[in-house]
C-alpha positions in Angstrom: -17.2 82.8 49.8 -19.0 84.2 46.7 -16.3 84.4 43.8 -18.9 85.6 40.9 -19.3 89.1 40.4 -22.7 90.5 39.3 -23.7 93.9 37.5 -24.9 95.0 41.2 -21.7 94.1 42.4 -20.0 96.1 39.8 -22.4 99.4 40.1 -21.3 99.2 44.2 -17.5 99.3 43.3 -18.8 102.1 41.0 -20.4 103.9 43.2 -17.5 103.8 45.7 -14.5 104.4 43.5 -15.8 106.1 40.8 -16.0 105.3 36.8 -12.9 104.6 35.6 -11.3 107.1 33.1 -10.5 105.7 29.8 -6.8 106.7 28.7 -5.9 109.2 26.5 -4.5 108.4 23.1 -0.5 108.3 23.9 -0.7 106.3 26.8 -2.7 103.8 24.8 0.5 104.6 22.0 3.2 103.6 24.9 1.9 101.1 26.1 1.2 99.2 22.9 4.8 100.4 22.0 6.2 99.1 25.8 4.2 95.6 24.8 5.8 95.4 21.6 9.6 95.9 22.5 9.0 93.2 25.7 7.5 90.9 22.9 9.9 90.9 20.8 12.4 91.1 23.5 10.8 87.4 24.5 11.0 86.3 20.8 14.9 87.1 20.2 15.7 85.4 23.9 14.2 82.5 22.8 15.6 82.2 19.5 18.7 82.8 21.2 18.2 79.9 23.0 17.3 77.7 20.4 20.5 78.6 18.5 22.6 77.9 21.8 20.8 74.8 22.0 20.8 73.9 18.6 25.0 74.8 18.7 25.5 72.4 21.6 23.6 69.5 19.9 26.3 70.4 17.0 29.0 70.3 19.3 28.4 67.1 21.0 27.1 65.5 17.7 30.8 66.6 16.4 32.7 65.1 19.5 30.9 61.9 19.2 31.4 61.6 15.4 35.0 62.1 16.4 35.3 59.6 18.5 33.9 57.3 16.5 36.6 58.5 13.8 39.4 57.7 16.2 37.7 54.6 17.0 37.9 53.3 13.1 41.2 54.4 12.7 42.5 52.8 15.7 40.8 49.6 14.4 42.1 50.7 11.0 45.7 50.4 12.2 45.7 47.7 14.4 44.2 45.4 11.4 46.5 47.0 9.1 50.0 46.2 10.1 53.2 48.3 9.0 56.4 46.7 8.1 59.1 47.6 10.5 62.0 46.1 9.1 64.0 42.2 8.0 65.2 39.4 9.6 68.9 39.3 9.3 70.1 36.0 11.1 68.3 33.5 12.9 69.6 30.9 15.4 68.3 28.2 17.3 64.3 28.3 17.6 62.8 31.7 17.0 59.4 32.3 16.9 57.1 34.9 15.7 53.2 35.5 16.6 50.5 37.8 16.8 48.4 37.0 19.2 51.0 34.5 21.5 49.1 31.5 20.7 49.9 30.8 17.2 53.7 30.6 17.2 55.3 30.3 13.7 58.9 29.9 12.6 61.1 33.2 12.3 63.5 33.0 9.4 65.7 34.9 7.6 64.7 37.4 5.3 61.1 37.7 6.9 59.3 41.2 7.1 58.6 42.0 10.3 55.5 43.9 11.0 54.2 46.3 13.8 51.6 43.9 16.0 53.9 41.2 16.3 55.9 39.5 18.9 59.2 37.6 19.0 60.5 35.1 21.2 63.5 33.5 21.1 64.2 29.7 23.9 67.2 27.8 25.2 70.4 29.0 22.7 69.0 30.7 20.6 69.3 34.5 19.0 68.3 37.0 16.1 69.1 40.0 14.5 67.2 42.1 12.7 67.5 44.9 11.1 64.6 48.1 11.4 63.7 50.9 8.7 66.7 53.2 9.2 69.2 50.6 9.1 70.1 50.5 12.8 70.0 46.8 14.1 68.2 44.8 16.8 69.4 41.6 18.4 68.1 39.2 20.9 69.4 37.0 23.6 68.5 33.4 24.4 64.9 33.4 25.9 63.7 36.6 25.6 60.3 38.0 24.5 59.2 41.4 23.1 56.1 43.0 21.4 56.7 45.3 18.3 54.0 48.1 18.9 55.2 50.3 16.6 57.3 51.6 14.1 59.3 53.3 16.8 58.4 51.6 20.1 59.6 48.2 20.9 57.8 46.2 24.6 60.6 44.2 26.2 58.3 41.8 28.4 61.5 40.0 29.6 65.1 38.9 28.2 67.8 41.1 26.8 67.5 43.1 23.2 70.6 44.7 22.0 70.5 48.0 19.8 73.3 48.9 17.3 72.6 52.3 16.2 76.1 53.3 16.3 76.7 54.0 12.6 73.2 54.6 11.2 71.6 57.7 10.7 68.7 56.3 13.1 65.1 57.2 13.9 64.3 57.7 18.1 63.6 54.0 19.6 61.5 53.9 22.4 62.1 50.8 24.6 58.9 50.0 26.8 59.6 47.9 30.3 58.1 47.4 33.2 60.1 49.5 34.9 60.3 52.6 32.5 61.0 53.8 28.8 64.3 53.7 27.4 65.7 55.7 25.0 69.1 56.2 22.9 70.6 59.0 21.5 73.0 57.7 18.5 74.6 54.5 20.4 75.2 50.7 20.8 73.3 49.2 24.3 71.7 46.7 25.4 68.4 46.1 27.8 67.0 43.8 29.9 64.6 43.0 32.3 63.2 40.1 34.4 60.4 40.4 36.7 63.0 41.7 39.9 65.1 44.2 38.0 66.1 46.7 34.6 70.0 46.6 33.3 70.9 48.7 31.1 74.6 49.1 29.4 75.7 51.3 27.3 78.5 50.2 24.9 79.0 54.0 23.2 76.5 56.8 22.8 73.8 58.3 24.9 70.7 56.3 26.4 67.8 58.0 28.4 65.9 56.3 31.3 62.3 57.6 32.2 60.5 55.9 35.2 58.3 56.6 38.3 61.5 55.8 40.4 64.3 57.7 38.5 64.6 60.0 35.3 68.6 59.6 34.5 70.8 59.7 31.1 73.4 56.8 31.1 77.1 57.7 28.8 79.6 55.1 27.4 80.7 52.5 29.7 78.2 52.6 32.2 75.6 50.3 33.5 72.7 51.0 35.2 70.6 48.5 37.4 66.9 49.2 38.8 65.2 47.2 41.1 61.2 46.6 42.1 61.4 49.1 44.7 62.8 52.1 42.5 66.3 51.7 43.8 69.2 52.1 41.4 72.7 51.9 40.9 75.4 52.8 38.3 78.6 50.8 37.5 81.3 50.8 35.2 81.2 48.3 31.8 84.1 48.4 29.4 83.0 48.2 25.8 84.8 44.8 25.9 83.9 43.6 28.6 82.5 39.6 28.3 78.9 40.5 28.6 78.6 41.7 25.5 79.8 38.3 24.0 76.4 37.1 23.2 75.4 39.8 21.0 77.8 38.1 18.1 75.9 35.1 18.4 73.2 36.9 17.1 75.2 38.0 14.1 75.3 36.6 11.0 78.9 35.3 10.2 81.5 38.1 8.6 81.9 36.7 4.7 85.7 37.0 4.5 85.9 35.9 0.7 86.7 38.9 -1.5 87.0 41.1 1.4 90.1 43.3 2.4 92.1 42.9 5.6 90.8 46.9 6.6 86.9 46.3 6.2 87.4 42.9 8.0 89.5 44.8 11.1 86.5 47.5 11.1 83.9 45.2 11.3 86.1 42.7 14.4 86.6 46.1 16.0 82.9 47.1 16.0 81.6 43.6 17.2 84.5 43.6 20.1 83.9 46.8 21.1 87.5 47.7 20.5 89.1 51.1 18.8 91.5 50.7 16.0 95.0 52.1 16.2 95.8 51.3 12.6 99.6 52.9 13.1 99.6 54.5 9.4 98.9 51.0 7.6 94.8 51.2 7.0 95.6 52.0 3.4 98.1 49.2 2.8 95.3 47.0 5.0 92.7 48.0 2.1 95.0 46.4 -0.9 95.0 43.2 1.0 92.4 40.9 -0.3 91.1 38.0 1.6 89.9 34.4 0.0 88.7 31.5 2.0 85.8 30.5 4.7 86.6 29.8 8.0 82.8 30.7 9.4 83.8 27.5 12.0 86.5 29.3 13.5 85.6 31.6 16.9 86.4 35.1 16.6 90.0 35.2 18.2 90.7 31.9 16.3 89.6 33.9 13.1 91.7 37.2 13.9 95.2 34.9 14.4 94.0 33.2 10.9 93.8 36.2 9.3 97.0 38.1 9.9 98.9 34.6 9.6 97.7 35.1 5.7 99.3 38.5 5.6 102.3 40.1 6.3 100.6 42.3 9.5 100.3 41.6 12.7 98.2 42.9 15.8 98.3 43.8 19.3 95.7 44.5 21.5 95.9 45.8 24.9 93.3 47.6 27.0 90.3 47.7 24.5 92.5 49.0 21.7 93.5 46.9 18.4 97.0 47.8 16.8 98.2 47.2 13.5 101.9 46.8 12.9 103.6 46.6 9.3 
C-alpha cells in the first residue's frame, strides 16, 4: 500500500472535493480562543496535581517525622527513669533490678524508680511508700515490675495497698488476668499462674478483664480462675489473712507517743474500728515511754494498757476503751 501522497495525488482529491475554503476571521478568533481556555485548562490541572502531590509527600514526610518523635521519646523515657517513691521497711532478702539479671540489695530509704522490679524470697517483706503518700507492701516471694508512676505489674505473689488515709493518685494494678483498680481503700492482690484474689479490707476496688468487669466493696473477696470463672466471698477486715501485711511494717515507735495515736495506729493495722466510749481525749494526755519492738502485737496492746489506768475490750472487729 502506497502511504506517500504526491502533488497529483493532491490535485485528484481536489478535483473531487473541491478547494478547501479558508475560514473567515472569527472562526480563526474562536478557535484560537477555544485552544487557549483548554490550554490553560491543562496547565491549572496539572498544577493542581502537583500541589496534591506535593501536599501528600508533606503529609507522609510529617507522619514519619512523628513517628520517629514518638520513637525518641519513648527511648527518652525508658532511659530516663522517674522516681516513684521510698523504701519504708525492709525484711528478710529483698531485691531490686532492672533488667532481672542483676539483682541488688533493697534497703531502706532507697528511691524507687519507674523501670524497676522488686522481688522479695522465703520470709521476707517490704513496704514502701509511693508519691502521694499511700503505701505498698509485699508478701514473702513475690515479684512485680514498676512501669510507671501509676501502674504497678504483679507477675506473681501478693502486694498490699493502703490508701485508706491518703489523698491518693489512681493505681493501676497489671495481672495476668486483668487490671485492678482502687477507689480510696486498703486491699490486697495476688496472683499465681492458676488464679487472681483480690480482698478488699475498706474502700472500692475495680476489676477489668476479658472474663469479668466487676467492682468489689469492703469485706469481700474475689477469686478468678484460668478459665474466666469467678467467685465472691465474704473477708472480715480482721480476718487472719491479713496478718502478714504487719510484717511488712516497720515497728510502731511507742517512746514519746500517747496512748490515742498508738490505739489509732493498732486499730488501722488490725483492721479494727475504735469505740473510744468518751475517753480519746483523756487517751491523748497519756504519754508512752519504753521499747518493746520484741513483743507481738496482742502482747504489745496488754503491755500498754497495763501502763495506764485504761483497759480494752474487743469483740467482733471492734476495740473498746473503758476508763
Amino acid at each position: 500500500m502506497n502511504t506517500q501522497l504526491n502533488n497529483q495525488n493532491i490535485e485528484e482529491l481536489i478535483s473531487t472535493f473541491g478547494k478547501r475554503e479558508a475560514p473567515d476571521e472569527l472562526m480563526m478568533k474562536k478557535a484560537q480562543v477555544n485552544v487557549k481556555a483548554h490550554w490553560q485548562a491543562s496547565v491549572h490541572k496539572q498544577k493542581t496535581q502537583r500541589k496534591r502531590l506535593s501536599m501528600m509527600r508533606m503529609a507522609a514526610s510529617f507522619v514519619a517525622l512523628t513517628a520517629v518523635l514518638l520513637l525518641v521519646k519513648g527511648n527518652f523515657m525508658q532511659s530516663n527513669p522517674v522516681n516513684i517513691g521510698e523504701v519504708l521497711f525492709a525484711q528478710g532478702t529483698v531485691s531490686v533490678s532492672t533488667n532481672q539479671l542483676d539483682w541488688q540489695p533493697l534497703g531502706t530509704q532507697t528511691t524507687l524508680q519507674t523501670g524497676q522490679w522488686i522481688k522479695t524470697t522465703d520470709a521476707s517483706f517490704v513496704n514502701f511508700a509511693l508519691s502521694d503518700q499511700s503505701q505498698i507492701r509485699l508478701n514473702a516471694n513475690t515479684v512485680l515490675h514498676l512501669d510507671s508512676i501509676n501502674q504497678i505489674n504483679l507477675l506473681k505473689g501478693e502486694i498490699y495497698h493502703d490508701a485508706d488515709t491518703q489523698k491518693s493518685n489512681p493505681l493501676l494494678i497489671k495481672t495476668q488476668f486483668g487490671m485492678v483498680e482502687h477507689i480510696g481503700t486498703r486491699y490486697a492482690v495476688s496472683v499465681n499462674d492458676k488464679e487472681l484474689v483480690i480482698k478488699v479490707r475498706n474502700g472500692l476496688v475495680k476489676l477489668a478483664s476479658d472474663a469479668v468487669e466487676t467492682t468489689l466493696s469492703k469485706g469481700e473477696l474475689l477469686e478468678l480462675n484460668q478459665q474466666g470463672q469467678f467467685q465472691k466471698t465474704q473477708i472480715t477486715a480482721y480476718d487472719t489473712q491479713w496478718n502478714w501485711t504487719k510484717k511488712a511494717l516497720k515497728p510502731f515507735v511507742l517512746n514519746h507517743k500517747n496512748l490515742a495515736d498508738f490505739v489509732t495506729n493498732y486499730a488501722h493495722e488490725n483492721g479494727l474500728e475504735i469505740n473510744w466510749n468518751r475517753q480519746e481525749y483523756k487517751a491523748r494526755q497519756v504519754e508512752l515511754v519504753g521499747d518493746f519492738a520484741q513483743l507481738s502485737d496482742k502482747q504489745l496492746l496488754k503491755t500498754v494498757f497495763l501502763s495506764t489506768k485504761f483497759d480494752f475490750t474487743i469483740n467482733k472487729g471492734i476495740l473498746t476503751i473503758n476508763p
